[in-house]
C-alpha positions, 0 to 999 in steps of 0.5 A, a space after each residue: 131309583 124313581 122315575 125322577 131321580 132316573 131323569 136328573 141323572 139321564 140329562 146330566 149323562 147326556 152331556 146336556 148343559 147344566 144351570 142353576 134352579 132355586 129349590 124351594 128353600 133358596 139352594 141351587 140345584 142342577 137342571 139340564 138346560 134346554 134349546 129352542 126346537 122350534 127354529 125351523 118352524 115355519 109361519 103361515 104364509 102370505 099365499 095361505 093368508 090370501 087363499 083363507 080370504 078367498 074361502 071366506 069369500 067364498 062362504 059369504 057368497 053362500 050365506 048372504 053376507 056382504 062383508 065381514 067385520 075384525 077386530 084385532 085379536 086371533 081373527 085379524 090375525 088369522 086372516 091378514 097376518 095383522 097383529 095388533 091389540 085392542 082399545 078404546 080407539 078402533 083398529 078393524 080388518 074389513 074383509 067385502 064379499 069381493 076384492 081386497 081387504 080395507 082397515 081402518 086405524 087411528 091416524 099415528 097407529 097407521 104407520 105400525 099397523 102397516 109394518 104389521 102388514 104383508 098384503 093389502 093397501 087399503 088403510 083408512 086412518 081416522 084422527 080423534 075428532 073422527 068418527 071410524 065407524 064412517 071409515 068403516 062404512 066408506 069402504 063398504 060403500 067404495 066397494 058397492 055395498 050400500 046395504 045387505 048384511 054385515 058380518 060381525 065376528 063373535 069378539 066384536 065388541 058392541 061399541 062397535 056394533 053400534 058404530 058401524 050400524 049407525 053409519 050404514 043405517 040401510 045394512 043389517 048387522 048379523 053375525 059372521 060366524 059362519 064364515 069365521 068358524 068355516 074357515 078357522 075349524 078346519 085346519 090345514 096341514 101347515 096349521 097341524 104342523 105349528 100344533 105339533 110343534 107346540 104341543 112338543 115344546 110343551 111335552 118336553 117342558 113336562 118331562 123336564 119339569 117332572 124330574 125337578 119335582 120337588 117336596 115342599 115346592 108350592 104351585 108357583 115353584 113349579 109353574 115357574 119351572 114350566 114357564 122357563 122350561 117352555 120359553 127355553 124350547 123356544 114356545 111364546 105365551 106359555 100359561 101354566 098351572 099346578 095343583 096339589 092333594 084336594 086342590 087338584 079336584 078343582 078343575 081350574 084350581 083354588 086359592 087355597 095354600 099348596 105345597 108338594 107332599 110324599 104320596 100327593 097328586 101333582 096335576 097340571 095344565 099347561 100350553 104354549 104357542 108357536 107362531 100363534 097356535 097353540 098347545 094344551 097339554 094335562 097331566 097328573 103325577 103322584 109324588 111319590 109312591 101311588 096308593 090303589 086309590 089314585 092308580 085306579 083313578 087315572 087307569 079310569 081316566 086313561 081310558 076315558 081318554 081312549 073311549 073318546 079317541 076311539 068314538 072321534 070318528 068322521 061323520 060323528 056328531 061331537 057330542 058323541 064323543 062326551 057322551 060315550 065317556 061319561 056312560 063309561 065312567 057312569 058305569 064305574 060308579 061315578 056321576 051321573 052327569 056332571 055331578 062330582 065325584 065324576 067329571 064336571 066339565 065337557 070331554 074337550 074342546 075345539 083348539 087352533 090359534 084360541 085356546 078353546 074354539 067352536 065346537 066342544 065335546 060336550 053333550 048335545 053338540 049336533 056338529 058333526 066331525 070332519 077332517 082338519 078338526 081338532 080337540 082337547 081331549 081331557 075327560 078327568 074325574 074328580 072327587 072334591 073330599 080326595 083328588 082329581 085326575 085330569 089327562 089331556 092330549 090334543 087329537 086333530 081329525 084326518 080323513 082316515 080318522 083321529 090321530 093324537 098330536 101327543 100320545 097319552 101316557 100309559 101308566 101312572 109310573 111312566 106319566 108324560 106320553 110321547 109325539 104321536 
């Protein structure tokens, strides 16, 4: 008996509630159902909120930034717990060096954004024949700021640049990434604890997954499976990809037909959020029995994973980390650089309430580690005339060192890991 066909069998025996799937050829199958593990998470609170406000005061006070600029999207909500969504009509969170925040919305959003709030009093509402960009610098002004710079996080978009820079013609523009980045790199305790949540959810949709596997499934067969399988645990914003034989050596996939086959690799990428931080989470399977080639491949990319776990020391400068994996692999024969057949793209990347957030693996990045940072960890290899191997878990740095939010897998017969 396979590793998959000891699954099906194992949540059945369990007790574990069984609903019907659609194979690939219109039957219904047995799949254990699944129950949301994230009830007891807990959102950041209102406290955290006004204490993150506080340090990024704090920060503009060492930088000379006299306020700081939002636009909806995983800042604002970071900072205000606002959740809101983007158009052509201005919502912007206004963060001054002191005091309470501002925002400035369209006159009938006012009522929505402010059931999206839980602190702040401040909104300024501006109807269609207004300009909001005098919203904005009013409230600057209302706060003493005349003139000094203006920090604009990264996203802002350059219509609003200009706005806010034509009505306060006396401040500078600047960028406000390093009160941004300052505050939102270093996570707390309660942010690590919402990863590892997440980072559950999807760990368990892949274990799941894996022993509905199934031959002649195409990618969207199995992107489905994992999209319910997510959803059902209870994880919100689930992406998912699946890529089959040759396809898999495209790092972010191909257009190309799919479908599983007897001796094929199985890889995928897939993630979720709880109460918006989110998971990243890769894995490669063979369907079936692997050959030496495919074992030796993901033995090498298995511990590429472990050299950059093991360099992810405090005090390291992140490029490091890239750097130490690729020598390993260069070694073996494979690159160099980021020539294919090796491993085309950096060893991983920041990640919080983003998916990819400063700062990357990746060669010549000087910033150096600190405690709270976390990462993808996803060095793969890839040949585009076989196959790739991707493994990626999340690490988060602690003042001791790396510690994994999923511990990767051991061996290509045992492939999904555990919790750290």
């Amino acid at each position: 008996m396979n590793k998959r066909d000891f699954l099906k069998l194992s949540g059945a025996a369990a007790g574990v509630a069984v609903v019907g799937a659609c194979s690939p050829g219109g039957k219904v199958s047995s799949t254990p159902a699944l129950q949301s593990i994230v009830k007891n998470s807990k959102p950041i609170s209102v406290e955290e909120r006004l204490a993150r406000i506080g340090k990024a005061q704090r920060l503009m006070a060492e930088n000379n930034i006299a306020a700081i600029v939002l636009e909806p999207g995983s800042a604002m909500l970071y900072f205000s717990g606002v959740d809101w969504w983007r158009s052509e009509r201005l919502t912007a969170v206004i963060i001054p060096r002191e005091g309470e925040i501002g925002i400035v919305t369209p006159f009938f959003e006012e009522p929505s954004v402010r059931e999206s709030m839980s602190f702040g009093a401040d909104v300024r509402a501006w109807n269609e024949h207004d300009s909001p960009f005098e919203l904005v610098a009013g409230f600057l002004r209302d706060n003493n700021i005349n003139r000094g710079r203006i920090g604009l996080e990264r996203t802002v978009r350059q219509f609003v640049s200009e706005g806010i820079a034509g009505a306060m013609p006396t401040a500078e523009m600047t960028s406000a990434e390093p009160v941004t980045r300052g505050c939102r790199m270093y996570k707390s305790a309660n942010e690590i604890a919402l990863m590892k949540k997440a980072s559950e959810v999807t760990l368990t949709a892949y274990n799941h997954v894996y022993g509905q596997l199934e031959a002649g499934m195409d990618p969207a067969d199995v992107q489905t499976l994992m999209a319910t399988a997510q959803a059902e645990l209870g994880g919100s914003n689930s992406w998912n990809m699946a890529l089959f034989g040759v396809a898999s050596a495209y790092p972010h996939g191909t257009g190309q037909a799919q479908r599983i086959e007897e001796g094929q690799i199985v890889l995928m990428d897939c993630g979720c959020s709880v109460h918006g931080y989110q998971s990243d989470i890769s894995r490669t399977f063979v369907f079936g029995e692997p050959d030496k080639r495919q074992r030796e491949v993901w033995d090498s990319v298995r511990r590429g994973q472990q050299i950059a776990f093991e360099t992810a020391q405090i005090g390291t400068a992140a490029g490091a980390v890239d750097d130490a994996v690729r020598a390993y692999y260069e070694g073996l024969g494979w690159g160099p650089g980021y020539q294919v057949p090796g491993l085309s793209h950096r060893t991983g990347h920041g990640i919080g309430m983003d998916g990819h957030e400063p700062v990357n693996f990746v060669h010549g990045e000087q910033t150096p580690l600190a405690a709270g940072m976390c990462f993808s960890n996803e060095p793969g290899l890839y040949d585009f005339d076989a196959f790739g191997v991707r493994l990626e878990d999340c690490l988060y740095l602690t003042e001791d060192g790396p510690a994994w939010f999923t511990v990767p897998p051991d061996s290509l017969d045992d492939p999904i890991g555990r919790m750290g």
